[in-house]
N, C-alpha and C positions, 0 to 999 in steps of 0.2 A: 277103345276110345283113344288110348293115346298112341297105337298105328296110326290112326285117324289123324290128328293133331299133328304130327311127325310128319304123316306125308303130305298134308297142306302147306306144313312149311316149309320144307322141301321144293314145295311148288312155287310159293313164293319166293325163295330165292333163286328159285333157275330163273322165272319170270327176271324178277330183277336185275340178274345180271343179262339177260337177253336185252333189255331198254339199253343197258348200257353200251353193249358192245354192237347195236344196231346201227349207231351214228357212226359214218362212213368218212363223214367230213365237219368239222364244228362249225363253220361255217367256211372260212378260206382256207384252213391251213386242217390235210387231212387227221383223221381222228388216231390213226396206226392201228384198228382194227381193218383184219381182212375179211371178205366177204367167203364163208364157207363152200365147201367143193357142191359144185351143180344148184348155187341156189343163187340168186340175182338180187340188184340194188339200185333204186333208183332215184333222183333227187334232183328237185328243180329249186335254183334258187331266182330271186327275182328283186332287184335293189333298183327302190324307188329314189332318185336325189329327187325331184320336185313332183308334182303335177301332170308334165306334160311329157318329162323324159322318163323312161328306165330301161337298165341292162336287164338280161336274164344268162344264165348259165345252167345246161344241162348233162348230167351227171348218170350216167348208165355202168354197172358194172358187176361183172361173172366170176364165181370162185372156180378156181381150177384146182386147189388142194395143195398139199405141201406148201401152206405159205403163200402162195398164188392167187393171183387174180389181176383181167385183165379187162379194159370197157371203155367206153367210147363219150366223148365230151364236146358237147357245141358252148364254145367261150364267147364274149363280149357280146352280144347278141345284145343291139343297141335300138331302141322304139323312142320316136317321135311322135307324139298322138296331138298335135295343135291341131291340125285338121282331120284327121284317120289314119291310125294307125301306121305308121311307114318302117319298113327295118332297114336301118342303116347300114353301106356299105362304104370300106376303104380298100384303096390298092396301092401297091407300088406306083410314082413316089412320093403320091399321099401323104399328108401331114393333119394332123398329131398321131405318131406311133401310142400307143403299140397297134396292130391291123382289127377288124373287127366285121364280121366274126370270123372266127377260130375254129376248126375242126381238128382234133388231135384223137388218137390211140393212146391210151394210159395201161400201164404196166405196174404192181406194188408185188414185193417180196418179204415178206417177214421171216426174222430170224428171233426165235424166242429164248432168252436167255436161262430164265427162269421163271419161277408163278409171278413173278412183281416186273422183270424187266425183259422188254423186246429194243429189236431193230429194227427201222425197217428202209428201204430204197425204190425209190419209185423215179416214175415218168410219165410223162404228156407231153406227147410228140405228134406233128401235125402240119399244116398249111392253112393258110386264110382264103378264105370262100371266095372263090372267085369266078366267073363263066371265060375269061380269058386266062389261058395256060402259062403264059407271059408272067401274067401280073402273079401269081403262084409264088409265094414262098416259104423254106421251112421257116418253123420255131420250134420252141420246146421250154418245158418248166421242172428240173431237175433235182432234185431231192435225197435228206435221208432224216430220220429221226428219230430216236433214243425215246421212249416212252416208259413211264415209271409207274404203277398202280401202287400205293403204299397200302388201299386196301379196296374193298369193291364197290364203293362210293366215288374214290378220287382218282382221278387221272392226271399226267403232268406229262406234256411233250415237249420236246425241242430239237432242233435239227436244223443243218446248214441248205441252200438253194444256191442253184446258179441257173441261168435264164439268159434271153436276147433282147435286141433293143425291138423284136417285133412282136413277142408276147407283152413286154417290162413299159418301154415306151424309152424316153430320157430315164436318166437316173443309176442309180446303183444295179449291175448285173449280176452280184455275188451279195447273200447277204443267208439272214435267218428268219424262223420258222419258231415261233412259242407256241403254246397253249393250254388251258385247263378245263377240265366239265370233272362240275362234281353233280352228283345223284341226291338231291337232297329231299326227296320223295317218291315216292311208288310209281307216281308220272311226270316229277318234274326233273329237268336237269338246267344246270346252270352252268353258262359257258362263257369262254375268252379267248379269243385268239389274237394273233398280232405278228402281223410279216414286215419285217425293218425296213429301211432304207426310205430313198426319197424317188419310187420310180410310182408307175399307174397301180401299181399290188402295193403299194404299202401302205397297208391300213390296220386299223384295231376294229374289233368287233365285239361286244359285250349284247349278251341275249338269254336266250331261255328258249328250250325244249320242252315240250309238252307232248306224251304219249298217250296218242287217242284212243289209238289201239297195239295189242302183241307188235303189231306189223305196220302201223303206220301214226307218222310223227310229223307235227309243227313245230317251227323254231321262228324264234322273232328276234331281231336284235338292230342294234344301232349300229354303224359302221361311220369310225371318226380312222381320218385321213394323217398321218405323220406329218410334221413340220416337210414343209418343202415339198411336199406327193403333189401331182399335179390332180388325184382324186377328191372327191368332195365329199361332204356330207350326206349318208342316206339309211331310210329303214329299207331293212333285209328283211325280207320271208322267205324261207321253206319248205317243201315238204316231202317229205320220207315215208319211203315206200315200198315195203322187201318182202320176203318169201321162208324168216329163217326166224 
């Protein structure tokens, strides 16, 4: 009986820390787990500011081991629904930056320190959708970040960015990267993010994770804009959906 008992809990705790480290991204600013070797990650977020308008961003991604992994992201992906549904397109010389949408290759590398501290350096690198070749330009959104587990409930990130004026928009092209999720139930997690400055990404996000199942996850949250961000007020959903 108490093999029994032992191995239940046992279970329980792989579980547990599996919820944990399945969030790929908290909501903006990634979570600094990598997705394990040969197994896949996928996540659609979708930020309503009113009624009539909302972006969506799509989130694909492959472990390739040693710290690796590498997968494919549709940004700003912009809907007008006053009359049917319409996806909004910009091009060079286009105004208001940043371009919309976005198709970037993303790259993350982790270096683990110890049980409690990793690194980690990434990338999304890419061009804005265009059917003329002309109007084609790169961007990219550059990263690194220090993540801290003090124990298997809490996590704490932070880490520097640097970015263009055709991902970013106006604003600040160098700035930082916070965040936190703690685990504060079987299926809930609690989360915060917040990218600086005053460009089209500098926002805060306060939410919650809800794990439906082993393998797939809701997340809800508010996203409030920095003084001076040309971004707005909007509720964000998620949803996560992996293989590990």
């Amino acid at each position: 009986m108490k093999c029994v008992k032992g191995w239940l809990l046992g279970c329980m705790f792989c579980l547990a820390g599996a919820h944990i480290h399945a969030q790929q991204n908290l909501v903006n600013v990634p979570s600094g787990d990598i997705t394990p070797k040969n197994k896949w990650f996928f996540q659609q977020q979708v930020n309503f500011s009113n009624i009539q308008t909302f972006t969506s961003k799509t989130h694909f991604v492959w472990g390739l081991g040693k710290g690796w992994e590498v997968g494919a992201n549709l940004l700003n992906m912009s809907f007008n629904t006053t009359a049917r549904p319409v996806l909004r397109t910009s091009a060079p010389p286009n105004k208001p930056t940043p371009f919309y949408p976005v198709g970037v290759i993303t790259a993350q590398k982790q270096w683990k320190v110890n049980n409690k501290w990793s690194i980690n350096v990434g990338t999304q690198a890419g061009t804005n959708l265009s059917r003329s070749i002309e109007n084609k330009r790169f961007t990219h959104f550059t990263y690194g970040l220090a993540r801290f587990n003090p124990n298997k409930d809490l996590k704490f990130l932070a880490g520097p960015y640097v970015s263009d004026r055709r991902m970013l928009g106006d604003g600040n092209l160098v700035g930082y990267m916070a965040g936190i999720e703690w685990h504060v139930h079987k299926r809930w997690l609690l989360l915060f993010d917040h990218i600086s400055g005053n460009n089209k990404n500098s926002v805060s996000v306060l939410g919650a994770t809800y794990n439906v199942t082993d393998q797939f996850q809701l997340i809800g949250g508010w996203q409030i804009p920095n003084p001076n961000s040309p971004e707005v007020n909007a509720f964000v959903v998620e949803v996560n959906i992996f293989n590990f």
